[in-house]
C-alpha angles and dihedrals in degrees: 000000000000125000136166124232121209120195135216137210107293089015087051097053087041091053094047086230148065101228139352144167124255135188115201136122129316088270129071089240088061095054102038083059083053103062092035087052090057089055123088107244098262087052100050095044097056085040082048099050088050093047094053085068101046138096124219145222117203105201088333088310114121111237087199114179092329113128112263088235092066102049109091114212106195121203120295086024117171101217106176113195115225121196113191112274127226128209147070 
């Protein structure tokens, strides 16, 4: 399965870049491993910290508080990755 991440403001600058394609499992939890797998440590633990805080859309679709392992992501998802904003 392939997905595209596309990443978000803190999770952007986390990541180390805006969007890229995964290819994981059929959950969100697969893919998000995924992309955290294809970091050096130091990497995946700062992109991990700042996951651990966002919200998700799914193609366009809240996850919501659902747990990541039962959110099927099918292939050429579109997964956007959402840290909490800030402002007024």
């Amino acid at each position: 399965m392939s997905a595209t991440l596309r990443y978000w403001a803190a999770a952007k600058e986390a990541a180390g870049v805006a969007e890229e394609s995964c290819a994981g499992g059929r959950t969100l939890a697969h893919a998000l491993d995924a992309a955290l797998a294809s970091r050096p440590d130091d990497a995946a633990d700062r992109l991990r910290r700042v996951l651990a805080r966002c919200s998700f859309l799914v193609d366009g679709h809240p996850v919501g508080r659902r747990p990541l392992d039962d959110v099927v992501v099918t292939e050429g998802a579109v997964i956007d990755v959402l840290p909490p904003f800030a402002g007024g």
